[in-house]
VOPAGU-2260 file (C-alpha; in pm, 1 decimal, decimal comma):
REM VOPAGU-2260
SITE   aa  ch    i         X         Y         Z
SITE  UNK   A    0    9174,0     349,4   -5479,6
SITE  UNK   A    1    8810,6     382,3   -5322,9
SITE  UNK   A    2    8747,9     310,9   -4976,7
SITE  UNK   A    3    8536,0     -42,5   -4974,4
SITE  UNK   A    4    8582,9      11,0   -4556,3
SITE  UNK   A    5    8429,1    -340,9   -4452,8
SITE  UNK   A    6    8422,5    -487,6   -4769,2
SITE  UNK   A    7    8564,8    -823,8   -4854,0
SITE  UNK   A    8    8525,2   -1148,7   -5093,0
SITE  UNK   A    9    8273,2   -1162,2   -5328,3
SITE  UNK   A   10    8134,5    -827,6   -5232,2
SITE  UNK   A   11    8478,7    -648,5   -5255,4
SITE  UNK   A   12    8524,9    -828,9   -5619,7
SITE  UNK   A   13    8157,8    -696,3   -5715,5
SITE  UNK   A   14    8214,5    -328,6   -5609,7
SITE  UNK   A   15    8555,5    -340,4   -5770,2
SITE  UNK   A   16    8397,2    -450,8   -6090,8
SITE  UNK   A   17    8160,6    -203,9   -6045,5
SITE  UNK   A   18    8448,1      60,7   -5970,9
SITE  UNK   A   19    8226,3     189,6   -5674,7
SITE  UNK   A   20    8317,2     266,6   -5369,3
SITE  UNK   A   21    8209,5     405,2   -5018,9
SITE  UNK   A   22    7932,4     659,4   -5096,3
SITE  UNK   A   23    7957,7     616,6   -5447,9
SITE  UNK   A   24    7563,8     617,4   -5562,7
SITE  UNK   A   25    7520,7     238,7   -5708,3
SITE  UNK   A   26    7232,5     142,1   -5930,4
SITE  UNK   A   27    7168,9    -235,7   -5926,2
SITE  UNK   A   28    7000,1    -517,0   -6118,0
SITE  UNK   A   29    6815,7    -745,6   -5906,1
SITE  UNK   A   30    6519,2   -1022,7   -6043,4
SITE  UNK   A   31    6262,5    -805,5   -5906,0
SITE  UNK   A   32    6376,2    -530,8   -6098,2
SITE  UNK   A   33    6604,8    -221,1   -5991,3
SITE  UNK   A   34    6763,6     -81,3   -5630,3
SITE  UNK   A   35    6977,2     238,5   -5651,6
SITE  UNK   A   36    7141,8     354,2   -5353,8
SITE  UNK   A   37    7429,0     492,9   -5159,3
SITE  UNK   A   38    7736,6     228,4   -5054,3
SITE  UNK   A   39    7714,5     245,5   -4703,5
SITE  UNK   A   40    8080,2      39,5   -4492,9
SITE  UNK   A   41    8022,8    -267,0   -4347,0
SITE  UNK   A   42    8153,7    -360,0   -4014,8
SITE  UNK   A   43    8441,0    -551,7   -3942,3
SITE  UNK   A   44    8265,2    -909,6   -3887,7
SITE  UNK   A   45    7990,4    -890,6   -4088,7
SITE  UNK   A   46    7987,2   -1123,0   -4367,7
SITE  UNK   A   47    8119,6   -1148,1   -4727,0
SITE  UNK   A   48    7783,8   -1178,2   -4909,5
SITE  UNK   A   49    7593,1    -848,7   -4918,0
SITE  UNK   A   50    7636,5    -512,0   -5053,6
SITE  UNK   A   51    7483,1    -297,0   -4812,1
SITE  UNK   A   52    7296,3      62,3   -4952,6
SITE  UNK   A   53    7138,5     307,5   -4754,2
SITE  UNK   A   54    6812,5     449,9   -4947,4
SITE  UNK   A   55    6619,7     739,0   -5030,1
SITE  UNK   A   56    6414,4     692,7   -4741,8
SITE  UNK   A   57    6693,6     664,4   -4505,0
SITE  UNK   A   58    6680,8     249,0   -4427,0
SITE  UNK   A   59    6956,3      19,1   -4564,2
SITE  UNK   A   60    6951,1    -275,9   -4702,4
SITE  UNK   A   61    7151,8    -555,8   -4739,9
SITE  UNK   A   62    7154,4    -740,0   -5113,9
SITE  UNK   A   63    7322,9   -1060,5   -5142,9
SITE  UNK   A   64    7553,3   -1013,0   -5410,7
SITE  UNK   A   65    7515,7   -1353,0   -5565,5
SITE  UNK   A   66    7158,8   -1295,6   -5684,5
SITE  UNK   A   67    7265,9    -943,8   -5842,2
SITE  UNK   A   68    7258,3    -923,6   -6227,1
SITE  UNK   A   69    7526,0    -604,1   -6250,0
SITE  UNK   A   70    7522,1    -275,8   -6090,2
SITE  UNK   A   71    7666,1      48,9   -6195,6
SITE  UNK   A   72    7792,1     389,7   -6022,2
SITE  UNK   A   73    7542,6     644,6   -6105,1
SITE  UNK   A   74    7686,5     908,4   -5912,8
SITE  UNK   A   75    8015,8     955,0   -5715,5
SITE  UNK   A   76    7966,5    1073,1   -5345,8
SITE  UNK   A   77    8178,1    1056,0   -5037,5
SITE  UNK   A   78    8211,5     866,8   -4769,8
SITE  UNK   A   79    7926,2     984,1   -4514,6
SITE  UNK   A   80    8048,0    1186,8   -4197,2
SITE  UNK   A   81    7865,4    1399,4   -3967,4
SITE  UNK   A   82    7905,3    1770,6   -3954,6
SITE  UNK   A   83    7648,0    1969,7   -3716,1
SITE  UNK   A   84    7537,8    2320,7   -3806,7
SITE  UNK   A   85    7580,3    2591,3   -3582,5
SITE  UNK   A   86    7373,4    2598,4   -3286,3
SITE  UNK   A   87    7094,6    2830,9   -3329,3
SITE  UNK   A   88    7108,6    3215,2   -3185,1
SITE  UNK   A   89    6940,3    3229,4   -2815,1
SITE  UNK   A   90    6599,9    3437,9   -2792,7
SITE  UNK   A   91    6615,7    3656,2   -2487,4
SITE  UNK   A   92    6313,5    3643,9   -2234,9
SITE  UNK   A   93    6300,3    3286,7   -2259,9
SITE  UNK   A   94    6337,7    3032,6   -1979,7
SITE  UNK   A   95    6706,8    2960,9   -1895,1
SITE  UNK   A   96    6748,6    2562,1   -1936,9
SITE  UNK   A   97    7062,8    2386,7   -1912,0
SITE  UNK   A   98    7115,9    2086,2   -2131,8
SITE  UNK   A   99    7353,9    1854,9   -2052,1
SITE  UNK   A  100    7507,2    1537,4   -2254,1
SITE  UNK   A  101    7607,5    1264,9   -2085,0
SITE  UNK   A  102    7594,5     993,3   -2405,3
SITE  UNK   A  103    7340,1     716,7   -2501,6
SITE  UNK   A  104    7119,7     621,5   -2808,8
SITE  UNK   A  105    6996,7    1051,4   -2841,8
SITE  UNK   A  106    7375,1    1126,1   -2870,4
SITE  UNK   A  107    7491,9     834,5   -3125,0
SITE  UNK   A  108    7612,2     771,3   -3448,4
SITE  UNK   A  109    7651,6     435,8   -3646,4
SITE  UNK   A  110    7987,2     308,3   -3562,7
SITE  UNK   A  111    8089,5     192,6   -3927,3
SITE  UNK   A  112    8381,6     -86,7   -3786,0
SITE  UNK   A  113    8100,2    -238,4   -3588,0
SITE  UNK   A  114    7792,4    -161,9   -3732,7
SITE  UNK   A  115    7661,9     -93,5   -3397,0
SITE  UNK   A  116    7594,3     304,2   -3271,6
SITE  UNK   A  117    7841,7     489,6   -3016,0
SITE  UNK   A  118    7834,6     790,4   -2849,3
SITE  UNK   A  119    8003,8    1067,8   -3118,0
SITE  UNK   A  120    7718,8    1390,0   -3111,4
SITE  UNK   A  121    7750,3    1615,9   -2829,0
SITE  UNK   A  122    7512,4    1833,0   -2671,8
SITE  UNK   A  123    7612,7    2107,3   -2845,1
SITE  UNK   A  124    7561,3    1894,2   -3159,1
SITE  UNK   A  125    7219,4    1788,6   -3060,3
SITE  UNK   A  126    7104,5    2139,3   -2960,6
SITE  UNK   A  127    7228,9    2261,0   -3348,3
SITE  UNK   A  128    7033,6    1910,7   -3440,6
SITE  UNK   A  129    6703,5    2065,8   -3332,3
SITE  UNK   A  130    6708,3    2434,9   -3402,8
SITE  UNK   A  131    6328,0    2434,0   -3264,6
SITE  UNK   A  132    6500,9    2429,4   -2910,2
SITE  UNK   A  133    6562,2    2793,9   -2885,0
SITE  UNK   A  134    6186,4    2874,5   -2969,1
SITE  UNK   A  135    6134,7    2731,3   -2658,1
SITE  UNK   A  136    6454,5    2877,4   -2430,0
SITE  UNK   A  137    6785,4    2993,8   -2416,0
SITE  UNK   A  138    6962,5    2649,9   -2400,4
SITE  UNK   A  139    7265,4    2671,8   -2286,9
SITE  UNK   A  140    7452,6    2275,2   -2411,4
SITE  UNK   A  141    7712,5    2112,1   -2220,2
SITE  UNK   A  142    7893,8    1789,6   -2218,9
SITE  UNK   A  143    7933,0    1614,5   -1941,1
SITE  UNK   A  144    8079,9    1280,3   -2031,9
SITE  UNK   A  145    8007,1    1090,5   -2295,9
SITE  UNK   A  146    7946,6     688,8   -2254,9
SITE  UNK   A  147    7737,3     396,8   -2321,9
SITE  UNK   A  148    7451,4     404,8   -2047,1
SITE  UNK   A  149    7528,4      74,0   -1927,8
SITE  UNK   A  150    7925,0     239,1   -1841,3
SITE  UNK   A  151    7745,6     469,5   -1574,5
SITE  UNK   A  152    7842,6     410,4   -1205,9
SITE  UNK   A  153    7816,5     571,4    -914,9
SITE  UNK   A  154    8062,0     788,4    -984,9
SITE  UNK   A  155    7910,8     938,8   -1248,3
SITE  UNK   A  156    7549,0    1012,0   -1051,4
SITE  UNK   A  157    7798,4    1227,3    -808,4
SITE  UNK   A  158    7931,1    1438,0   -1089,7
SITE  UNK   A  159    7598,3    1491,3   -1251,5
SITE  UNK   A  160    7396,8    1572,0    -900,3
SITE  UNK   A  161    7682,0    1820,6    -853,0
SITE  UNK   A  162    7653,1    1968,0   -1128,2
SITE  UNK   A  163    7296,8    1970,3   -1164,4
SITE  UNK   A  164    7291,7    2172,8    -810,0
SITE  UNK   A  165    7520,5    2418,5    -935,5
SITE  UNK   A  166    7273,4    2508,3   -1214,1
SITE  UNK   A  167    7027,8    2605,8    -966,9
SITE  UNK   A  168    7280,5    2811,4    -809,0
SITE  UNK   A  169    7388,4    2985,4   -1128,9
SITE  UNK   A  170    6971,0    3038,0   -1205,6
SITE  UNK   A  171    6907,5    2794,5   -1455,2
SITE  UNK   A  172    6559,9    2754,2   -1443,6
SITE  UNK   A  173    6524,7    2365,2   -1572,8
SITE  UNK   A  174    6775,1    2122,2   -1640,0
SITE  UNK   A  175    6768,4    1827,5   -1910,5
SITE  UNK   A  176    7001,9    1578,2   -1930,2
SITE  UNK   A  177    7077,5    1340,3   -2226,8
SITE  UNK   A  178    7154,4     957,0   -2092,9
SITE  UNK   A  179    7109,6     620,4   -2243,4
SITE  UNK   A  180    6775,8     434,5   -2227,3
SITE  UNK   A  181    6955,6      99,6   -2084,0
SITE  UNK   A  182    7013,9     258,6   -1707,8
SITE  UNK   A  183    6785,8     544,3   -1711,8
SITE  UNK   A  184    6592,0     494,5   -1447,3
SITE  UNK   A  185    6890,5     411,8   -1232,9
SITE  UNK   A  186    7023,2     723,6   -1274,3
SITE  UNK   A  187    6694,1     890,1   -1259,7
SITE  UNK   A  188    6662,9     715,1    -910,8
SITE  UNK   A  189    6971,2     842,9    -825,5
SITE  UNK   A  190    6948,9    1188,6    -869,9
SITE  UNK   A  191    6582,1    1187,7    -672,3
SITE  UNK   A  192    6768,1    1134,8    -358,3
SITE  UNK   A  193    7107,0    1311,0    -415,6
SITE  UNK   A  194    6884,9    1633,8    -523,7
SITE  UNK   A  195    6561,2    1624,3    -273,4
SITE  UNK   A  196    6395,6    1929,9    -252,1
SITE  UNK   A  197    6553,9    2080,8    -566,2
SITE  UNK   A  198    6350,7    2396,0    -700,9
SITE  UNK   A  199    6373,4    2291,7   -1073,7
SITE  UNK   A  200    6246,9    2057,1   -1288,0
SITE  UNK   A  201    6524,9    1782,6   -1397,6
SITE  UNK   A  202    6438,5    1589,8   -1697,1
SITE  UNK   A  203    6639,0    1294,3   -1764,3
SITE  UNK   A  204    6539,6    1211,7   -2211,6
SITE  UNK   A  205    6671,4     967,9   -2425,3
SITE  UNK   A  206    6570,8     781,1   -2756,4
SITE  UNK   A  207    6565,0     420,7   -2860,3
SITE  UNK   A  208    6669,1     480,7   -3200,9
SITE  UNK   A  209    6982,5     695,2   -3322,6
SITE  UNK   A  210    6908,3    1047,3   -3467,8
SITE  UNK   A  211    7038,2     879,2   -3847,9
SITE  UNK   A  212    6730,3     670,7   -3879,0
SITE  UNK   A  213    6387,2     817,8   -4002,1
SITE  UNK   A  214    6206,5     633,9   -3699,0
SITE  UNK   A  215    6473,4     799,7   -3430,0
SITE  UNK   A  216    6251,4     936,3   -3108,5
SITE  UNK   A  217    6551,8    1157,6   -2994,7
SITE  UNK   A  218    6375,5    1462,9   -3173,8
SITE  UNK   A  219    6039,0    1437,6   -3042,2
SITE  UNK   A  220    6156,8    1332,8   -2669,9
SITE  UNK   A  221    6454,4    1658,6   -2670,2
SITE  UNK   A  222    6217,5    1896,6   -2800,8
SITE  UNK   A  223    5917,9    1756,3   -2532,7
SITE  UNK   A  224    6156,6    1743,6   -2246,4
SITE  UNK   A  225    6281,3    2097,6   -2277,9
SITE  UNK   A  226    5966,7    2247,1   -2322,0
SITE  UNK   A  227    5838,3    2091,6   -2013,8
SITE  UNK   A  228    6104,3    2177,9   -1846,8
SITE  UNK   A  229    6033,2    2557,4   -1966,9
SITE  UNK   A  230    5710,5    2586,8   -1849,0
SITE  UNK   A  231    5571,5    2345,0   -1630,1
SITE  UNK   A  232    5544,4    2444,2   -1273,8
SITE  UNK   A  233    5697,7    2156,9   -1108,9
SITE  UNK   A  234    5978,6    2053,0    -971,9
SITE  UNK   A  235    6164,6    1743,2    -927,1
SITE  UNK   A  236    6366,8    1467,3   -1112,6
SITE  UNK   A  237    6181,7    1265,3   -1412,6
SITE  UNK   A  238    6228,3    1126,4   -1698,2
SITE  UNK   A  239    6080,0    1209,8   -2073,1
SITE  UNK   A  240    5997,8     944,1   -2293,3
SITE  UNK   A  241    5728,0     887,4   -2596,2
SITE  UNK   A  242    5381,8     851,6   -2503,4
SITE  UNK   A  243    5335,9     569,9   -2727,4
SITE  UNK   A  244    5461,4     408,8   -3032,4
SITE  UNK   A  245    5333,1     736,4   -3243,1
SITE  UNK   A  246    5506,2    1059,9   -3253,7
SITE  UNK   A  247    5188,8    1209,7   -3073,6
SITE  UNK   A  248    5381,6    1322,4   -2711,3
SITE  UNK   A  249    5624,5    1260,8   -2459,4
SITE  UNK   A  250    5551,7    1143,2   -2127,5
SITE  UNK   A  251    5677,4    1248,3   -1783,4
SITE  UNK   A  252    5767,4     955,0   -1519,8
SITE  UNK   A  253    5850,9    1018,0   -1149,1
SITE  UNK   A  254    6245,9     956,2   -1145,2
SITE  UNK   A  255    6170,1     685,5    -881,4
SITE  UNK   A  256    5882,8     510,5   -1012,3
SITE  UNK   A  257    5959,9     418,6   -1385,9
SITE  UNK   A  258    6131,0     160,9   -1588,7
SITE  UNK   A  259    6215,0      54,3   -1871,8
SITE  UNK   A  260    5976,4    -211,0   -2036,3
SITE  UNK   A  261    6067,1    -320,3   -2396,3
SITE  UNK   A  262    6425,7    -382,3   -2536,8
SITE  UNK   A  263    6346,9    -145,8   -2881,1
SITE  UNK   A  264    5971,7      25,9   -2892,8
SITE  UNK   A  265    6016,6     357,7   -2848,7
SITE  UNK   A  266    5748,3     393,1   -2597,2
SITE  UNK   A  267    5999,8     170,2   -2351,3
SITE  UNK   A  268    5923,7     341,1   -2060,7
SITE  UNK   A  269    5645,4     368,0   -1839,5
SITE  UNK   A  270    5544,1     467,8   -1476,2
SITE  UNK   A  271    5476,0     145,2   -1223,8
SITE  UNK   A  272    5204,6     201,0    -966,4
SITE  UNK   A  273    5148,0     622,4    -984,7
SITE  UNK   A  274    5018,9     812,1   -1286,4
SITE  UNK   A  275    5220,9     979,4   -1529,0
SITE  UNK   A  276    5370,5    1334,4   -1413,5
SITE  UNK   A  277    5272,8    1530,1   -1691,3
SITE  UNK   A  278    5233,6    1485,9   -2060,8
SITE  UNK   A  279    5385,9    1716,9   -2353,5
SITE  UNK   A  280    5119,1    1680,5   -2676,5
SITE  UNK   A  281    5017,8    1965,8   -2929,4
SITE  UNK   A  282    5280,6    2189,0   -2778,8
SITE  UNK   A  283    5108,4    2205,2   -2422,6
SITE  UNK   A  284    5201,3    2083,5   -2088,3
SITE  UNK   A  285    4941,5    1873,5   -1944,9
SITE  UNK   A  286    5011,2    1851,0   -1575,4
SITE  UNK   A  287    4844,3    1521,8   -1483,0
SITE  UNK   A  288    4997,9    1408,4   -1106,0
SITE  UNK   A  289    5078,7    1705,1   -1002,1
SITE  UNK   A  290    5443,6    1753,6    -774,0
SITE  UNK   A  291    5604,4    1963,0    -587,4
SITE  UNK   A  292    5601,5    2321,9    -748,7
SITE  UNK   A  293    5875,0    2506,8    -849,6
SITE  UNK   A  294    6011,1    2741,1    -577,9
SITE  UNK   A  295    5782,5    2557,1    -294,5
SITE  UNK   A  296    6053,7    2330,2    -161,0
SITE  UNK   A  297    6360,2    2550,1    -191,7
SITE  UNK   A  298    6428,4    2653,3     142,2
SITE  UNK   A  299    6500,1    2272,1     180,2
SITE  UNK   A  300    6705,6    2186,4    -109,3
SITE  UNK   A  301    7033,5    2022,5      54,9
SITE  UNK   A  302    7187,3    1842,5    -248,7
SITE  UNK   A  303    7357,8    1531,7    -116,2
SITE  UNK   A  304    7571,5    1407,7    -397,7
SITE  UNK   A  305    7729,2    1110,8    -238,6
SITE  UNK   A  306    7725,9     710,0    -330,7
SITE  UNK   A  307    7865,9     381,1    -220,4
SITE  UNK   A  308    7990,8      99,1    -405,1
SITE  UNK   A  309    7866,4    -146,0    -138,1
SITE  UNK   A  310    7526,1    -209,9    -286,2
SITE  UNK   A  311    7440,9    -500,3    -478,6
SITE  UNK   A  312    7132,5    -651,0    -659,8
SITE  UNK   A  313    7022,9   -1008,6    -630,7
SITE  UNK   A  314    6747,5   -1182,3    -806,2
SITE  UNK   A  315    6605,6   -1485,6    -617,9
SITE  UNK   A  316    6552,5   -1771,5    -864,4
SITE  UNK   A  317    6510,0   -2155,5    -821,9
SITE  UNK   A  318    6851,9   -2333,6    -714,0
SITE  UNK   A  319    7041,1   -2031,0    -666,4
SITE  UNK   A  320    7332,5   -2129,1    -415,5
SITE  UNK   A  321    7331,3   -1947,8     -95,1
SITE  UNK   A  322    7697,2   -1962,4    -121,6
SITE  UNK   A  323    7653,4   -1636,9    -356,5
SITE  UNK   A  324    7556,3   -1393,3     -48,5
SITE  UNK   A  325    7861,9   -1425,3     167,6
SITE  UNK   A  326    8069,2   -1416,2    -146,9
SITE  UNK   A  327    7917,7   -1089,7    -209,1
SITE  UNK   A  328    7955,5    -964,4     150,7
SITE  UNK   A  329    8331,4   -1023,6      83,7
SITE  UNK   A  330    8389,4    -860,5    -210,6
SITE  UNK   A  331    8224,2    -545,4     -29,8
SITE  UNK   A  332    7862,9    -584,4     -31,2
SITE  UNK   A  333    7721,3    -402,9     254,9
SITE  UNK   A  334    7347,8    -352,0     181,2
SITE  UNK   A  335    7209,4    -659,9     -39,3
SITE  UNK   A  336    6860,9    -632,2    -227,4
SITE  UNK   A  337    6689,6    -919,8    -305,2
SITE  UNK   A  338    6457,9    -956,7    -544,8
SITE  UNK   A  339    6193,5   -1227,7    -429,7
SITE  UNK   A  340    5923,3   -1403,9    -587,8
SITE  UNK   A  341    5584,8   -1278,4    -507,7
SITE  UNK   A  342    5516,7   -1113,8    -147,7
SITE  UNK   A  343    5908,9   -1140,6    -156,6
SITE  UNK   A  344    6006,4   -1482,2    -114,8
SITE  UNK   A  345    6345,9   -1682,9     -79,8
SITE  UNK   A  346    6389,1   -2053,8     -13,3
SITE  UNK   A  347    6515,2   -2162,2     295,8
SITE  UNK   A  348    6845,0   -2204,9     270,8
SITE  UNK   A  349    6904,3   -1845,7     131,4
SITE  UNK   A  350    6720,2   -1715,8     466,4
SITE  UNK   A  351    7012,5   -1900,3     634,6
SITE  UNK   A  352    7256,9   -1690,3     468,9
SITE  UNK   A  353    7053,9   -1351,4     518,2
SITE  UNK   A  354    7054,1   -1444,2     840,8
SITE  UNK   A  355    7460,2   -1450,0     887,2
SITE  UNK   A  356    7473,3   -1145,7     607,3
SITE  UNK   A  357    7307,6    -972,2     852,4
SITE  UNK   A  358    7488,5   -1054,0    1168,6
SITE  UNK   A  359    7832,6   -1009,6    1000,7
SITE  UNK   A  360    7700,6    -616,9     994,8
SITE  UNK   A  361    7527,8    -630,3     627,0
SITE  UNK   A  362    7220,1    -491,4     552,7
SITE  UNK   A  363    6933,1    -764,9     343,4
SITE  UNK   A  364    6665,1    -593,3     160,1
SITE  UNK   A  365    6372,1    -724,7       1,9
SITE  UNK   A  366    6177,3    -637,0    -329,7
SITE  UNK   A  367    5956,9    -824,6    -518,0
SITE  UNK   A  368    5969,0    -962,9    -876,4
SITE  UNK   A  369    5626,8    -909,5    -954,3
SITE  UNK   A  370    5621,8    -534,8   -1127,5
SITE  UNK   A  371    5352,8    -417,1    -913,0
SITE  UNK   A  372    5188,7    -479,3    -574,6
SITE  UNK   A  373    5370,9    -484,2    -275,3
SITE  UNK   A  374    5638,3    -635,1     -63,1
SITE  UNK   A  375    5440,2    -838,6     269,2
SITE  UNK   A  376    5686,8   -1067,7     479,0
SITE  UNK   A  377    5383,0   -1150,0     781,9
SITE  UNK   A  378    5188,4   -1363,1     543,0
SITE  UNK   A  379    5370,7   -1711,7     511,2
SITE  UNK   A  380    5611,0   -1849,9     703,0
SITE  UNK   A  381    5899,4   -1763,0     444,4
SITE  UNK   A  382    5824,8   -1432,5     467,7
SITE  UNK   A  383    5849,7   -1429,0     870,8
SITE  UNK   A  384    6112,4   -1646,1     863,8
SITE  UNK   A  385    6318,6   -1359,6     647,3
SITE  UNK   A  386    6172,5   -1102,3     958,2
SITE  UNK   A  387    6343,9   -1315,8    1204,8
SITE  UNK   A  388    6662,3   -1339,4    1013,9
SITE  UNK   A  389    6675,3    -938,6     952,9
SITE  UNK   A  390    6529,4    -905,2     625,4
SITE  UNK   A  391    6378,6    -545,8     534,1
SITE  UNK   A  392    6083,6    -532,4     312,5
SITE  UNK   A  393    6057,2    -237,8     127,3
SITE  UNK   A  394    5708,5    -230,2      43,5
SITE  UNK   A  395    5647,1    -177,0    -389,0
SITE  UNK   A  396    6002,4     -10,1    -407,0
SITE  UNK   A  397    6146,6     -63,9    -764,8
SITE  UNK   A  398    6450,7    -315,6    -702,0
SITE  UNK   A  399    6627,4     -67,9    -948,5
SITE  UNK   A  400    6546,3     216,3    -754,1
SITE  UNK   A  401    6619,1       6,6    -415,4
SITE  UNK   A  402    6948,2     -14,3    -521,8
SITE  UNK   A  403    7058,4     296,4    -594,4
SITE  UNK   A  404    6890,1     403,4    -295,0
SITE  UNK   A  405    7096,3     169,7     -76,6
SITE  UNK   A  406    7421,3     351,8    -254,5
SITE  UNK   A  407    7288,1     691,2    -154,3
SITE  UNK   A  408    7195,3     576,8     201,5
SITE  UNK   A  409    7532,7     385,6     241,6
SITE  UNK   A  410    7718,2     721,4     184,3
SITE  UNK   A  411    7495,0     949,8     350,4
SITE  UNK   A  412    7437,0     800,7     681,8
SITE  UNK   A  413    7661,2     700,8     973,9
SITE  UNK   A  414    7531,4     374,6    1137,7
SITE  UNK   A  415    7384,4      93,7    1050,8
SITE  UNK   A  416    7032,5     179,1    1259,3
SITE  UNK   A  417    7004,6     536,3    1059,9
SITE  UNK   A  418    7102,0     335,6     704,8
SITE  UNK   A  419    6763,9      81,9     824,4
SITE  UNK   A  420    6586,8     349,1     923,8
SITE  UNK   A  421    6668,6     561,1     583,6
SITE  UNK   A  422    6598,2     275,6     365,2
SITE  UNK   A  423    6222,5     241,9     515,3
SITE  UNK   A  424    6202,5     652,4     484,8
SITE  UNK   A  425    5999,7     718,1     182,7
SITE  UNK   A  426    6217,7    1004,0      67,6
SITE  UNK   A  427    6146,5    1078,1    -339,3
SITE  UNK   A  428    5823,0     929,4    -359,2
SITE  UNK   A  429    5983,3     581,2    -425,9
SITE  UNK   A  430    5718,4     390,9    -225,2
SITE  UNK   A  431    5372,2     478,4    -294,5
SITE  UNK   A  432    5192,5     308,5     -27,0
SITE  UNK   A  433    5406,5     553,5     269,7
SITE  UNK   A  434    5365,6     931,2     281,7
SITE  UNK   A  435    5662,6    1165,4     180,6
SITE  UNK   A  436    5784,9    1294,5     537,2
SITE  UNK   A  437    5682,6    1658,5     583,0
């Protein structure tokens, strides 16, 4: 019997009559004349209406079987898997970059019980995926771990700043790392301050559409990443996203300065309050803000790998109850961020509770909302009020990047004067309007 994975209903009835199956090439009759396409599975909830077939071009669509005149099987097939080609020989002579899978979107298949995508191509797979990779260096693929971005904890930024410092160590002379889009820039954040001073260029890529579909960005934003990467002559953590919605170049964002934008355009990310780093368009590097170079800072590369659990992030909104802060603070909140309206506001009777937050030996940091400008707590009376009761304004921080930042400093310092002290530090360039120390 052929596999109708999916199927069921009136759609399971039709293919049966049609004796098709799963990857079985169907031609059908429709009123606007003829579709012919591959029987793609349907996932386990979807409904019993359509017959779903993937296209020529590569897009599916869905046809709702009770408008359908007939169809017929044109040409048997199989059910569609995935089987990478060898990964492409390594040049010698070329820049030594390590790339390193950790899951997300660039690393996905479609999950045929859901109809959603999971992570199922390593990096191995994804270097074999784009054999134009070892024109540009001797890659050398590794997975890490393999999960949904949104899975990532702090655990995870300790076992990939670890690793990342014992690339330098073993002479790799770039690293780029495959992640999801969803918590990029957290991890992008955290990897600025577990690896300051690191002699390399670390490139965190990922892509807003699977490598399966014609519009994917994981090619484009792989093959830019790596060859930046190869030859630009910085150093650093970033990340390496399209330039815009066209397949023109991939952009370069300061790991502690960029976010993600837009749920689905593949231009998603984009750099809040500094210029971009570099761009990658025609096959050149255009160096544009330029950072640290490679080599400069090595003599001070330290890696701290370390993060805490006892960071949170709170957004301020009308008639949020107080009572939320010291039922963080109890389930192990020790630094709060707290994202304000405007100049980095609260009402009133949240300052009350910063106020004891802080007193029961928390630390209450504010960010703002607004995506850019800064934080300023000596304008109104709020924002004075927050002052008196402890509050820390960190200036245009990202909240994102706040709170990894309050992880990193929670694990790497020893009382709570250094951790205040640390969190007003601008360390990785994550507050533009204070100098990097040094």
């Amino acid at each position: 019997m052929k596999d109708l994975a999916g199927y069921r209903g009136r759609t399971l009835e039709f293919l049966r009559r049609a004796s098709a199956g799963v990857g079985d090439v169907l031609e059908v009759k429709t009123d606007w004349g003829t579709v012919t396409g591959t029987v793609v599975p349907r996932y386990a909830s979807a409904d019993d209406s359509h017959v779903v077939l993937k296209l020529k071009t590569g897009y599916n669509v869905g046809l709702d079987v009770s408008r359908l005149r007939g169809a017929k099987v044109v040409a048997a097939g199989e059910k569609p898997s995935f089987s990478p080609s060898p990964a492409p020989k390594a040049r010698p002579g070329l820049p030594k970059i390590l790339l390193l899978g950790t899951g997300g979107t660039i690393a996905s298949r479609v999950d045929y019980r859901t109809g959603a995508v999971h992570p199922a191509v390593d990096s191995s797979d994804l270097h074999a995926l784009v054999p134009e990779l070892s024109e540009i260096a001797m890659v050398d693929s590794e997975i890490l771990f393999n999960i949904l971005s949104e899975n990532v904890k702090p655990l995870h930024w300790a076992k990939l700043a670890s690793r990342i410092a014992k690339a330098v160590a073993q002479g790799y002379e770039g690293v780029v790392v495959t992640h999801g889009t969803d918590t990029l820039g957290y991890t992008a954040a955290a990897l600025s301050f577990a690896l300051q001073g690191i002699p390399i260029p670390v490139i965190l890529t990922a892509a807003q559409r699977s490598s399966d579909r014609p519009s994917s960005d994981a090619t484009l934003n792989l093959i830019g990443s790596v060859s930046i990467a190869a030859s630009a002559d910085i150093s650093g953590v970033y990340v390496g996203a399209h330039l815009d919605e066209s397949d023109r170049g991939v952009a370069l964002h300061a790991g502690t300065r960029v976010r993600k934008n837009h749920t689905s355009r593949r231009d998603a990310f984009l750099s809040v309050g500094v210029p971009l780093a570099a761009v990658w368009e025609d096959g050149k590097v255009r160096l544009i803000d330029d950072g640290p170079p490679s080599e400069v800072r090595k003599a001070l590369f330290r890696p701290k790998p370390k993060f805490s659990n006892g960071a949170s992030l709170l957004k301020f909104y009308p008639s949020m109850p107080p009572s939320l802060l010291p039922s963080l603070r109890r389930s192990g909140t020790k630094c709060l961020v707290i994202e304000g309206t405007g100049l980095g506001h609260v009402s009133s009777d949240v300052i009350i509770e910063i106020g004891r937050f802080v007193r029961s030996g928390g630390m209450a940091c504010m960010t703002s909302q607004c995506i850019n400008g800064k934080v300023d707590l000596d304008v109104y009376d709020t924002g004075r009020d927050l002052l008196n009761a402890g509050a820390i304004p960190l200036e245009d921080m990202l909240s994102e990047t706040a709170v990894v930042k309050a992880s990193w400093v929670l694990a790497n310092t020893r009382s709570a004067e250094e951790a205040r002290r640390m969190m007003l530090t601008n360390l990785a360039g994550e507050m533009t309007s204070r100098r990097l120390p040094g």
